[in-house]
N, C-alpha and C positions, 0 to 999 in steps of 0.2 A: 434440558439441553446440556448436553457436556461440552467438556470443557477443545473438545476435538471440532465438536460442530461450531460452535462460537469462532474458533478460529478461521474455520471453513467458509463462517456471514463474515467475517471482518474481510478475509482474505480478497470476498467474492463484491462485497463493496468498494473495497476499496480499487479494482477488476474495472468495475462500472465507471467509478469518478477518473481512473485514468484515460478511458474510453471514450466517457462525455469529452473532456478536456481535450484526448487529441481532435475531435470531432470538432470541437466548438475553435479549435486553434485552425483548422485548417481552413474551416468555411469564412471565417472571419479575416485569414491571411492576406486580405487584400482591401476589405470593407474598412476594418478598425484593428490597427494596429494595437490598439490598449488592450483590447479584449483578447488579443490574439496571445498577448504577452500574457495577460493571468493565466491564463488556460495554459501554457505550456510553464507556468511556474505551478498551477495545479498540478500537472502532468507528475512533475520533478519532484513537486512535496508526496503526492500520492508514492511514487516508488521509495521514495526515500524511508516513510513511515513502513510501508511493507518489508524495507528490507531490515529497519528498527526491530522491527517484530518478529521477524526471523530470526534472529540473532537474541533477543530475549527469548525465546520459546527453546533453543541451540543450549544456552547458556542455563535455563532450567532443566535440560534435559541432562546434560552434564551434572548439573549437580545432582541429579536424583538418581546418577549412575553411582555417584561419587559417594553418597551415602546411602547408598547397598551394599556397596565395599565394605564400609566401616562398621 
């Protein structure tokens, strides 16, 4: 597996756990408010770490532009 597909499982998991999370937020919005609040602090970690990882993969890319140049 390269290093394009790994990103591709990461990308597509991490897809799913914000999907569970809003699912599990919405059904619960009215039963349990506690549950409803992780799942939407899930939600917010799950995009946060994807957009972490964007920005590292961004920032390798540059660099490996940046030492072609040189």
């Amino acid at each position: 597996m390269d290093t394009v597909e790994r990103l591709c499982d990461i990308a597509s998991r991490i897809d799913h756990l914000e999907n569970c999370a809003e699912w599990i937020s919405r059904e619960t919005a009215n039963a349990d408010a506690g549950i409803c609040q992780t799942a939407s602090l899930i939600g917010a970690l799950a995009e946060e770490i994807r957009e972490k990882i964007c920005n590292m993969v961004k920032e390798l890319e540059i660099n490996e532009e940046q030492q072609k140049l040189n």
